[in-house]
N, C-alpha and C positions, 0 to 999 in steps of 0.2 A: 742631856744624855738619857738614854731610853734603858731603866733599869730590866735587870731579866726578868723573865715570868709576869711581865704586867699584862700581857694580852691573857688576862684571864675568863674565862666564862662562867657565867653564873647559870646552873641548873633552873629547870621551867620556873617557874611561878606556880604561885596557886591560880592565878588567872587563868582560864581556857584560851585565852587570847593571843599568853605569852610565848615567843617565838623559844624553837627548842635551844636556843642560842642567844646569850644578850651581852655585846659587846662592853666590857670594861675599860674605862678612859686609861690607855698607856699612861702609866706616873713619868713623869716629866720631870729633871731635876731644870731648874727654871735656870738654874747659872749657866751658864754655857762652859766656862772656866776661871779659873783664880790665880793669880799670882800674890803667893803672900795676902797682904791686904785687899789687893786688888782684884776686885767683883768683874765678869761682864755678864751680863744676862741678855738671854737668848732676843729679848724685849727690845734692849738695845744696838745687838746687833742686826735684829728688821731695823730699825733706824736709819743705822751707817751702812749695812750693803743697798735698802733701799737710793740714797740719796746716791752713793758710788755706782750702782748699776743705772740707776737715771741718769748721772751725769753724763758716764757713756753712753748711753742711748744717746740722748741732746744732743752730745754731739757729734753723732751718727748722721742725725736730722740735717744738723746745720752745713754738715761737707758735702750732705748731696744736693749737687745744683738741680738735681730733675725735680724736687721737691718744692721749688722756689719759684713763682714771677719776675726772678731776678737774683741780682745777689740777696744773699741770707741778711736779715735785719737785724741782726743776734751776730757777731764775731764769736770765734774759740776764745780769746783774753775773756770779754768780756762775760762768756758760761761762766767759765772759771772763777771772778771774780763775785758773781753774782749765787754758785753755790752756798758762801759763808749767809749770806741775807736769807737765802730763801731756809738754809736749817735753823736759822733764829726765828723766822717768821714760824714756820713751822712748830717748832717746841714752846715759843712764849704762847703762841694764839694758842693750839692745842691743849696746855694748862691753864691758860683764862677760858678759853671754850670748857674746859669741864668744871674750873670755880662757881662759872656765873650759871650754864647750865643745867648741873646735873648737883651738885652737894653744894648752895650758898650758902645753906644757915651755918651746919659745919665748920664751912671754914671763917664764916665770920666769926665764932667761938675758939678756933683755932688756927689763927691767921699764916702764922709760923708754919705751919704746914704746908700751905702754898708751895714753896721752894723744897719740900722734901720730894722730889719728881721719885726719885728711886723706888717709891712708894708704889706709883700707878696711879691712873685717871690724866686718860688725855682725850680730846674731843675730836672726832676728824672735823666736824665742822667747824670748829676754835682754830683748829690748824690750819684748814683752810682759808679763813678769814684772813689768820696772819700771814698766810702764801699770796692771798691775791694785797695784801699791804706792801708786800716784799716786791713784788714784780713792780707794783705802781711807782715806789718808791725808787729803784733802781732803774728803772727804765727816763723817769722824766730826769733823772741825775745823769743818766747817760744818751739823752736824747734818743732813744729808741721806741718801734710801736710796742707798745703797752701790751695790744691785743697779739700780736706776731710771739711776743716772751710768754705770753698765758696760752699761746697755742702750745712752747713748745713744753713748759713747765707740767700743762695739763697732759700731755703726750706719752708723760714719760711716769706721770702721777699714781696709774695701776701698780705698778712694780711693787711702790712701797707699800699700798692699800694690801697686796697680796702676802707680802711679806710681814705687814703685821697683824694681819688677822691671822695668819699660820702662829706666832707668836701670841698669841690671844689665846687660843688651841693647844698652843705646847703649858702655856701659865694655867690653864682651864678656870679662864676667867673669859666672861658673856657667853654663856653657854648659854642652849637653847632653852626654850618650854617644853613643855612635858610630850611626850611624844606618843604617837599610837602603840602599844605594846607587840603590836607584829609587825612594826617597823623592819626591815631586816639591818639596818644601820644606827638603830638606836644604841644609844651610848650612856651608862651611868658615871659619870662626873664623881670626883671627888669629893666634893666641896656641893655638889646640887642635891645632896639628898639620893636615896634611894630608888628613884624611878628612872626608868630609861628618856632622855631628851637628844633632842635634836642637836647633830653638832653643827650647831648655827655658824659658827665660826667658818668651818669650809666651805657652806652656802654661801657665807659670802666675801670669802676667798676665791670663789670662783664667779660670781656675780661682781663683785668688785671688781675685780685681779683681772683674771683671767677672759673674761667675754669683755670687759669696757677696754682691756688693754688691744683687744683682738678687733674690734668695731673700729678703734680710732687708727690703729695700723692700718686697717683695710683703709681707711677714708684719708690717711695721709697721702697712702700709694693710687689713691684716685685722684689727687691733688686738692685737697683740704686746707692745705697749710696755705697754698695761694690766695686762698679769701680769709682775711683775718678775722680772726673771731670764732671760726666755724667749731674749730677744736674743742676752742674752749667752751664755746657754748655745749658742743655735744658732751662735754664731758660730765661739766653740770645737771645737766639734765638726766644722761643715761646714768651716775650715779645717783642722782634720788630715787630716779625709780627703782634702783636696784635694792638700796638701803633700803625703803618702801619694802620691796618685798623678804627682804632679809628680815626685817624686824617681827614680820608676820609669825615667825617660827625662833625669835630671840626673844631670851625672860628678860624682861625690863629691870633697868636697873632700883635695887631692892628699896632706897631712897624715897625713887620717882612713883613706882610701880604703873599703872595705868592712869591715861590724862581723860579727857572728855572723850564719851563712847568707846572705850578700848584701846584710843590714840596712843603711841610710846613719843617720848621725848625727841628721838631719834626720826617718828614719820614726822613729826608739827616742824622740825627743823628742815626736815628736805622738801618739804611744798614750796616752799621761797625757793629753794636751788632749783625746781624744775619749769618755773614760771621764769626766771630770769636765766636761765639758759634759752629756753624756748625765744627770748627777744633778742638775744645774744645771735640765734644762731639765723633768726629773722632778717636780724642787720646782717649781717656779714654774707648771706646769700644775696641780697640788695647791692650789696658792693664789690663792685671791679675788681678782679682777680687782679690787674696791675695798680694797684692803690698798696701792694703789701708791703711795698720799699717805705710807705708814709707813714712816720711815728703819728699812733694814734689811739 
């Protein structure tokens, strides 16, 4: 809920620099609602509309035959079935991706925390690890192509990226670095201190979200999904780069803070995703658009 009076503005600075306007972070109440005892936050509903608005999409994907070299490799049962896997993979990788990543010593002093999720800290690259376990794992159990389900899984994958960095933004948590003072969109954080930073969060809500979700629709509707792998690979790839350039203008986490030469935790982890997309999507241009009916 967006309390009244939060779009406030703060008078010049003593800076000569400072814009005659310097937007104030809207305060956010981070619940979304409560029943009695019962909490939802806004955190977790990116989550579950993420996962429900991708299911529909997927299986938007999979009724359209023009989309396909044939019939779809992926059934409607089998979506279906395969949502429960893919939001486990998702939440367990995404909280071992930010144990072993981002706070080890931490939680090796306070192990028990691990399972407090409500808390906060999840990794997208933990979570996507457990995403591509999920696919692997459910697909060789149901005899289907591996690469055909990480096309469609990657496909549908911006939505939730967008929706939880909006929720990042509402908790005003990874807020940016500090920012030029004549920014005209710089924003003072609650929780960052005093100076105006960059709301990194919508950079990349919209580098995430919105441009990868836009690049892979257009490349579906050119027939992408015919050569397996393509998807996925391109998704791989165009989100490192995009994290890449988001983190450029994201304060590091206060833990980690800066790795070798000004590296953040978040570029050393997507050089891998954009090398193995790039072979990902090497193979699958190599390969027959009618090979997409072959579990592989």
């Amino acid at each position: 809920m967006l309390e009244a009076g939060c779009w406030l503005t703060a008078p010049r600075a003593r800076d000569p620099r400072m814009p005659l306007l310097t937007i104030a972070f809207p305060v956010f109440d981070p619940v979304a609602f409560a029943i009695g005892p019962f909490v939802v936050r806004w955190y977790a509903l990116a989550y579950i509309g993420g996962i429900v608005l991708g299911w529909i999409y997927a299986r938007a994907l999979i009724k359209n035959v023009k989309f396909w070299a044939g019939p779809s490799p992926v059934t409607l049962p089998q979506l279906d079935d395969f949502i429960l896997w893919v939001t486990i993979g998702i939440i367990v990788g995404g909280r071992t991706g930010y144990v072993l990543f981002y706070n080890p010593m931490f939680f090796m002093q306070h192990p028990a925390e691990i399972f407090e999720l409500w808390k906060g800290g999840m990794s997208f690259h933990g979570g996507f690890l457990g995403c591509v376990a999920a696919v692997m794992l459910f697909a060789r159990r149901n005899n289907i192509s591996i690469l055909s389900l990480g096309d469609i899984v990657t496909a549908v994958g911006p939505i939730g990226l967008f929706l939880g960095r909006i929720a990042n933004f509402i908790n005003s948590e990874l807020w940016g670095r500090a920012a030029d003072p004549t920014l005209p969109w710089a924003m003072i954080f609650p929780n960052g201190g005093p100076i105006p930073r960059h709301p990194s969060q919508l950079y990349e809500a919209a580098l995430e979200g919105i441009v990868l979700f836009t690049i892979l629709a257009v490349m579906i509707r050119m027939g992408a999904l015919k050569r397996p792998g393509l998807i996925l690979g391109s998704f791989i790839t165009i989100y490192g780069i995009a994290r890449i350039i988001g983190e450029f203008f994201r304060e590091p986490d206060p833990q980690l803070g800066f790795l070798w030469g000004g590296l953040t935790m978040g570029m050393l982890l997507s050089v891998p995703m954009i090398i193995a997309g790039a072979i990902i999507i090497a193979a699958a241009r190599r390969r027959k658009a009618a090979e997409t009916v072959a579990p592989i």
